[in-house]
N, CA, C and O atoms as a GROMACS GRO file, in nm:
protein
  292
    1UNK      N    1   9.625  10.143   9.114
    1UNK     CA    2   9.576  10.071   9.230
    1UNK      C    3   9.490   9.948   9.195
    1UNK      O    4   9.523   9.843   9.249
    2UNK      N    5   9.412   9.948   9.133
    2UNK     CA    6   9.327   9.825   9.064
    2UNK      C    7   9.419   9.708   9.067
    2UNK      O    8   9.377   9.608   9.125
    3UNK      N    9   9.550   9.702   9.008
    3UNK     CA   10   9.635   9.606   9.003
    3UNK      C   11   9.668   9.563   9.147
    3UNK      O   12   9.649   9.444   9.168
    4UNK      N   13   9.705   9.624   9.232
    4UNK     CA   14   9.691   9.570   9.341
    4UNK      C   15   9.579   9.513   9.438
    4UNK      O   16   9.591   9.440   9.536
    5UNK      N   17   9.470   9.569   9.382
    5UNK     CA   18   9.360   9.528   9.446
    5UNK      C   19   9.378   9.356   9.388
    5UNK      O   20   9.345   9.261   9.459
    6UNK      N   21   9.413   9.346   9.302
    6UNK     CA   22   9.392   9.157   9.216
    6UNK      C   23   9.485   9.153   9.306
    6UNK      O   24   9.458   9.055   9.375
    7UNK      N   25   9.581   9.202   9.346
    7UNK     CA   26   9.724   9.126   9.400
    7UNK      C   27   9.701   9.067   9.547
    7UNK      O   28   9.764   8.975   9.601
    8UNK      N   29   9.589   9.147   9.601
    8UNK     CA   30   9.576   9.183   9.727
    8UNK      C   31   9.471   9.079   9.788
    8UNK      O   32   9.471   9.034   9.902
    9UNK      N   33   9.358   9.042   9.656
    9UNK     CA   34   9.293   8.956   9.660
    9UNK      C   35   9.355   8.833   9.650
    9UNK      O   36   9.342   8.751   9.740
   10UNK      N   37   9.440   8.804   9.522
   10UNK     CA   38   9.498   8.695   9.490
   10UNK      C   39   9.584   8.607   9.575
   10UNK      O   40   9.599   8.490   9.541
   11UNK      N   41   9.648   8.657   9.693
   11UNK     CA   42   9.772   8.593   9.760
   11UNK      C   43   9.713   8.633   9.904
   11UNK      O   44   9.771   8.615  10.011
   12UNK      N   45   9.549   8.708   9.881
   12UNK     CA   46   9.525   8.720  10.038
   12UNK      C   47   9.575   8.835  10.154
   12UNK      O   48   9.524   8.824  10.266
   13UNK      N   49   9.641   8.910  10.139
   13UNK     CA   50   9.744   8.991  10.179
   13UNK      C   51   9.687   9.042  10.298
   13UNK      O   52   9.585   9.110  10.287
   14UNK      N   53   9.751   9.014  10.446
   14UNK     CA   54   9.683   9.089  10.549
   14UNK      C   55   9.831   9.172  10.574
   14UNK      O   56   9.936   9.131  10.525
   15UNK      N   57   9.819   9.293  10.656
   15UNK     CA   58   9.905   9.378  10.690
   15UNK      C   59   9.808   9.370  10.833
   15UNK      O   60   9.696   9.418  10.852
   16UNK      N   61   9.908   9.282  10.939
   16UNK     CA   62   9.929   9.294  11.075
   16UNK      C   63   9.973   9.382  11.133
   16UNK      O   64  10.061   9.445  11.076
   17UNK      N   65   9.937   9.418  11.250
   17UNK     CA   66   9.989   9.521  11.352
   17UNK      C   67   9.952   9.696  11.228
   17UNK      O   68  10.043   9.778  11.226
   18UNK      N   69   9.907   9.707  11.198
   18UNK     CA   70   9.923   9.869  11.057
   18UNK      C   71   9.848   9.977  11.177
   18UNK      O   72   9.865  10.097  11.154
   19UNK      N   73   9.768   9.943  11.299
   19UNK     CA   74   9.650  10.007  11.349
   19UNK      C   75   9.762  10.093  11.466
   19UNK      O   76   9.733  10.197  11.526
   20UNK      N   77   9.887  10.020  11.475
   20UNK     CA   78  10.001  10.070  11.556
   20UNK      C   79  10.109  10.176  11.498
   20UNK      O   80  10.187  10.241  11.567
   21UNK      N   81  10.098  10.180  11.350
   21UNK     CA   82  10.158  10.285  11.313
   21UNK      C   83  10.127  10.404  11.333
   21UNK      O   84  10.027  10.439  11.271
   22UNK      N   85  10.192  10.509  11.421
   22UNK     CA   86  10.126  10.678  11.467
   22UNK      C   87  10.107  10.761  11.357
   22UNK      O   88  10.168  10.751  11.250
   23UNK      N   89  10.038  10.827  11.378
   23UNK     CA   90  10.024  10.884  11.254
   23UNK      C   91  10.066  11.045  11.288
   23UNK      O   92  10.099  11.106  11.186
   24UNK      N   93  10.070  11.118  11.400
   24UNK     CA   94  10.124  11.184  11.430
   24UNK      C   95  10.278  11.223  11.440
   24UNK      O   96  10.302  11.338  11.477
   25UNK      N   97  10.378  11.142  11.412
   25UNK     CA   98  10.503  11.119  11.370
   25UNK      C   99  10.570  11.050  11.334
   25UNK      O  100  10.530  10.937  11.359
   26UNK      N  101  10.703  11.051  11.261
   26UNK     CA  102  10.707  10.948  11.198
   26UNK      C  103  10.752  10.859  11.253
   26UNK      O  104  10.773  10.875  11.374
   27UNK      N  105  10.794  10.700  11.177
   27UNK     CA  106  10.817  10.570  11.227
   27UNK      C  107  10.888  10.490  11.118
   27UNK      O  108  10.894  10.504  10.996
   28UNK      N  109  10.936  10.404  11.199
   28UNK     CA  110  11.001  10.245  11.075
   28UNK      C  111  10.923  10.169  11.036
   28UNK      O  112  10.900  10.109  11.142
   29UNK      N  113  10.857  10.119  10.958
   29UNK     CA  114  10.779   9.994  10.926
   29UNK      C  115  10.849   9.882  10.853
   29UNK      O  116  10.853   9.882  10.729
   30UNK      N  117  10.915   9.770  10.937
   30UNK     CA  118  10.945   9.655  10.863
   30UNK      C  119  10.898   9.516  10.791
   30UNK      O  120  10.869   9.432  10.876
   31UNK      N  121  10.889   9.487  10.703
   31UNK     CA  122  10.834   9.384  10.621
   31UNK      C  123  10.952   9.290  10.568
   31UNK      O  124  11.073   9.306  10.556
   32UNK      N  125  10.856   9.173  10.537
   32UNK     CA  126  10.948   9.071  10.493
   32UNK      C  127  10.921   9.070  10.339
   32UNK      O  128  10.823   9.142  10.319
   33UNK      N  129  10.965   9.023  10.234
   33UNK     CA  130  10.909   9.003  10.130
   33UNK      C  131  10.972   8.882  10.068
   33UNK      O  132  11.082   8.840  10.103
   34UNK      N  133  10.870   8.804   9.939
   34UNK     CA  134  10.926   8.724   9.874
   34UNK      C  135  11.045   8.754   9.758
   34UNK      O  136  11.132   8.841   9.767
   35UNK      N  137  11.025   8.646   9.632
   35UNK     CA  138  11.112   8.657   9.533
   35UNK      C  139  11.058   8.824   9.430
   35UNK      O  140  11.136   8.916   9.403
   36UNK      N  141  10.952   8.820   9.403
   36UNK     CA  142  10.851   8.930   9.398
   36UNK      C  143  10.832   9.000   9.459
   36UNK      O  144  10.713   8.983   9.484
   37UNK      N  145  10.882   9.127   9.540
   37UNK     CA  146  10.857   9.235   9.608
   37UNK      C  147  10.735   9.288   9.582
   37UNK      O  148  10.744   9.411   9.571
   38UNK      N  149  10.642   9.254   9.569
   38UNK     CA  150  10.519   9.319   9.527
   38UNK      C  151  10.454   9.413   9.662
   38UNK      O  152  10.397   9.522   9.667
   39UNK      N  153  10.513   9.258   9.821
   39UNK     CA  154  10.484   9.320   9.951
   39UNK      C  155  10.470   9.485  10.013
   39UNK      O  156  10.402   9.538  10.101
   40UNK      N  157  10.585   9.536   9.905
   40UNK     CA  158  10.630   9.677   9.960
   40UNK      C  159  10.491   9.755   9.895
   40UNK      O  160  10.446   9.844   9.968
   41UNK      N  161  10.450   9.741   9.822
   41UNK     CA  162  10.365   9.847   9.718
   41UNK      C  163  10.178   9.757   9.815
   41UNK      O  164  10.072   9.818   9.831
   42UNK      N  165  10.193   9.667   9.839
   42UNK     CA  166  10.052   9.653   9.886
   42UNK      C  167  10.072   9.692  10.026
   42UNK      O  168   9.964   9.708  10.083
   43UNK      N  169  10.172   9.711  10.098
   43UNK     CA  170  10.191   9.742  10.229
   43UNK      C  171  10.145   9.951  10.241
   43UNK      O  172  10.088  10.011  10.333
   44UNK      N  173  10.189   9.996  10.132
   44UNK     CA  174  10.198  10.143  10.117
   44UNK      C  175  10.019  10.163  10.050
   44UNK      O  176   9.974  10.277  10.064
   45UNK      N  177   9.932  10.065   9.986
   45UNK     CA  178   9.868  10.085   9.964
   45UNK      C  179   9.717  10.107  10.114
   45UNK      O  180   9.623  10.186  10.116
   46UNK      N  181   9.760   9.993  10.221
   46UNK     CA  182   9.689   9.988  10.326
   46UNK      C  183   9.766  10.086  10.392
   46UNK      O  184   9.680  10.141  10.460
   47UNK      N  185   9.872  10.144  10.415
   47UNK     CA  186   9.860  10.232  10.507
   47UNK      C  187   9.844  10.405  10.425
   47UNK      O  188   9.842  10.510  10.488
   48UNK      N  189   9.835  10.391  10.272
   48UNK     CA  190   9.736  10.502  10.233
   48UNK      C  191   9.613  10.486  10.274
   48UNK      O  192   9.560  10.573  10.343
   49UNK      N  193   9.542  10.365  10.237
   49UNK     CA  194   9.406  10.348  10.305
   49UNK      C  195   9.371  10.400  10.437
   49UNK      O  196   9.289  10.489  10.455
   50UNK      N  197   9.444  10.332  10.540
   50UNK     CA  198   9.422  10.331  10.630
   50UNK      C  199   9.430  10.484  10.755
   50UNK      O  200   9.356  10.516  10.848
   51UNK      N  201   9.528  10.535  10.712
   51UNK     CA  202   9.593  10.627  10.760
   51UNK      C  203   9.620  10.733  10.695
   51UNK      O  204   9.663  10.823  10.769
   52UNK      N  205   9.610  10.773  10.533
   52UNK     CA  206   9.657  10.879  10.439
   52UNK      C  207   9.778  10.944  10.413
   52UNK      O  208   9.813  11.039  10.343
   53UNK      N  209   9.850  10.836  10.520
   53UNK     CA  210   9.987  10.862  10.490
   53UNK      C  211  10.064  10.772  10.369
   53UNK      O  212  10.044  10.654  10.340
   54UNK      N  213  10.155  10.862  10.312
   54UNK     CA  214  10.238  10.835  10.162
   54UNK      C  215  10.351  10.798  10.234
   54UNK      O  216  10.412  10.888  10.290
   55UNK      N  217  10.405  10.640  10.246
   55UNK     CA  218  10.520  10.620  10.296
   55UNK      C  219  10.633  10.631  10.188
   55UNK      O  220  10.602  10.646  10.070
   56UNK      N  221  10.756  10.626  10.227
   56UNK     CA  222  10.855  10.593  10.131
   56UNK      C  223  10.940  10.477  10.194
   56UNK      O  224  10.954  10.450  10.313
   57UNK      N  225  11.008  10.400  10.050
   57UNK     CA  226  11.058  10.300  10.101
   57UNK      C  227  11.189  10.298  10.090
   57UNK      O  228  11.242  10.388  10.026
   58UNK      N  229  11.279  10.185  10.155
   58UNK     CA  230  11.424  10.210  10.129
   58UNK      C  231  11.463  10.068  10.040
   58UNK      O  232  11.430   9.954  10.070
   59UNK      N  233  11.527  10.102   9.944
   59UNK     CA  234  11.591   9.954   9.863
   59UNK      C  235  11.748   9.920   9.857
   59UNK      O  236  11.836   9.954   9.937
   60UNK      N  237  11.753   9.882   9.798
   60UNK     CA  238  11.910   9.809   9.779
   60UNK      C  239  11.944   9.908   9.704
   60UNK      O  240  11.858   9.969   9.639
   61UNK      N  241  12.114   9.949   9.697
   61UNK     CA  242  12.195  10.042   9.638
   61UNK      C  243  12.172   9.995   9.456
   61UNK      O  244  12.142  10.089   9.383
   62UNK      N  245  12.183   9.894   9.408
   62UNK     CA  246  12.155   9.805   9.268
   62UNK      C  247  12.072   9.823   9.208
   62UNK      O  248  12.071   9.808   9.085
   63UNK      N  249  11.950   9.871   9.298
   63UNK     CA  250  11.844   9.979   9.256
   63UNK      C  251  11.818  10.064   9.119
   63UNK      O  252  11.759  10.060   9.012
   64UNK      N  253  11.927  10.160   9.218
   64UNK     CA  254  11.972  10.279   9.139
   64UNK      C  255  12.047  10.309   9.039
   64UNK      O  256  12.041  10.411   8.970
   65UNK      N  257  12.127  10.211   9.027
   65UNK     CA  258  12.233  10.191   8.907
   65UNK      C  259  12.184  10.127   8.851
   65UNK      O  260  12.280  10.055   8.822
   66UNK      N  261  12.046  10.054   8.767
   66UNK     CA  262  12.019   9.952   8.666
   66UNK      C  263  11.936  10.052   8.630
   66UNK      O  264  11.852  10.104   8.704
   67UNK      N  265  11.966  10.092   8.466
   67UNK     CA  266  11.874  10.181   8.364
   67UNK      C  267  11.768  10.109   8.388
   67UNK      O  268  11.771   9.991   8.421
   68UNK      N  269  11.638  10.195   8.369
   68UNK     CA  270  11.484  10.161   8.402
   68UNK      C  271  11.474  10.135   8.468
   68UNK      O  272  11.353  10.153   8.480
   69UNK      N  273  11.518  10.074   8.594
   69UNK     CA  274  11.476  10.039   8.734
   69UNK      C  275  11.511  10.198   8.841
   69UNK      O  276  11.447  10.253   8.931
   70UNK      N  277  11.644  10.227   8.773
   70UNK     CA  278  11.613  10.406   8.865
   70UNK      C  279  11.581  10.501   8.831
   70UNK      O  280  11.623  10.602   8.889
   71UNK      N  281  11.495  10.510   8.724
   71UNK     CA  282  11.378  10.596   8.688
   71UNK      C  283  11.259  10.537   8.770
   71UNK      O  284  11.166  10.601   8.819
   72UNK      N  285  11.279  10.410   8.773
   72UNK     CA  286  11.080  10.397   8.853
   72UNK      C  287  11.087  10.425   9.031
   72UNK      O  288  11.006  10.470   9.112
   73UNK      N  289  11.235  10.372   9.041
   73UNK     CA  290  11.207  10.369   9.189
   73UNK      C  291  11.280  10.495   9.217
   73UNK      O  292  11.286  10.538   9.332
   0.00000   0.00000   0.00000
């Protein structure tokens, strides 16, 4: 988490509308991201903060088929 805290500082990062996610069931949360997906991992970090919920995310199928990239994700 530390690393994101620089990330979070560095580029400023607000997560709009997060106070609307229920926390009583579940939901979609959509984001945009740049060339750097970094968005997805500081987005999951405020709504651990915020809410203590552990989201999961959905990626591209290309993902999963590139050695070392589908072990992390």
């Amino acid at each position: 988490m530390p690393w994101f805290d620089l990330l979070e500082k560095y580029f400023r990062y607000e997560a709009v509308g997060i106070d609307h996610i229920p926390k009583d069931r579940g939901s979609i949360v959509v984001m945009n991201h740049g060339v750097i997906p970094y968005h997805g991992f500081l987005l999951c970090k405020k709504v651990i903060e915020r809410h203590g919920i552990f989201p999961r995310g959905l990626g591209a199928g290309f993902l999963f088929s590139v050695p070392g990239l589908r072990e992390f994700f």
